[in-house]
C-alpha angles and dihedrals in degrees: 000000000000127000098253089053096045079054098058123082104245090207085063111109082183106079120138124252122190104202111199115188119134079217108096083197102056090049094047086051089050105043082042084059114036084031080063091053089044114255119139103248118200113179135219125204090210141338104287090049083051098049089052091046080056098058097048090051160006129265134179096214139359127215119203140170114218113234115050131129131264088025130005120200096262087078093034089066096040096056090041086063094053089055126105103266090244082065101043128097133185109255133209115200124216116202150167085210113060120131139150096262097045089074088060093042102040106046088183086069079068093072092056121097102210134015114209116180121225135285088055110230101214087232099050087054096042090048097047093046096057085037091057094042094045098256137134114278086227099140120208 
């Protein structure tokens, strides 16, 4: 368990979720879901509008695809290790292209918290979220 989760009260519905997908439609589908369970969802269009969304504020988990433009999220976990830890968050990716081999070829996979593989089944995200932030896997 990392500082920032031993920080936050386990018993708050209200943690905060940054959601990054250049699809409009995958972070409509899950706000739509963890916003349901009652987290507070803010969305990114890519990495670099996330990484800003990162230094103007504070957020218990972030939740990325992989391949978008501007910047993927390769470079966006990289650049959220190199935060303050006050700044970090534990991330779970969310990816078409997830395979066995990617985490060997791709070191920055090792920063994230949780791989889910795409489409994104709402129990698997809602399960890996509470998991992440230290709370019970009960799904709604």
């Amino acid at each position: 368990m990392t500082s920032r989760q031993a920080a936050v009260n386990p018993s708050d519905p209200s943690r905060r979720v940054l959601i990054v997908d250049d699809s409009i439609g995958m972070r409509t589908y899950m706000r739509t879901i963890l916003s349901a369970v009652g987290f507070r969802c803010e969305e990114a269009v890519d990495g670099a509008d996330a990484f800003q969304k990162m230094l103007g504020g504070q957020y218990d988990l972030v939740v990325t695809d992989l391949e978008m433009p501007h910047m993927d999220g390769y470079a966006l976990l990289s650049a959220i290790g190199l935060l303050p830890a006050a700044q970090k968050a534990p991330v779970v990716v969310c990816s078409a292209r997830l395979d066995t081999g990617l985490p060997i070829q791709r070191p920055e996979l090792r920063l994230a918290a949780k791989l889910i593989e795409k489409p994104v089944d709402a129990r698997d995200l809602i399960g890996a979220v509470k998991d992440v932030l230290g709370l019970t896997a009960r799904c709604a």
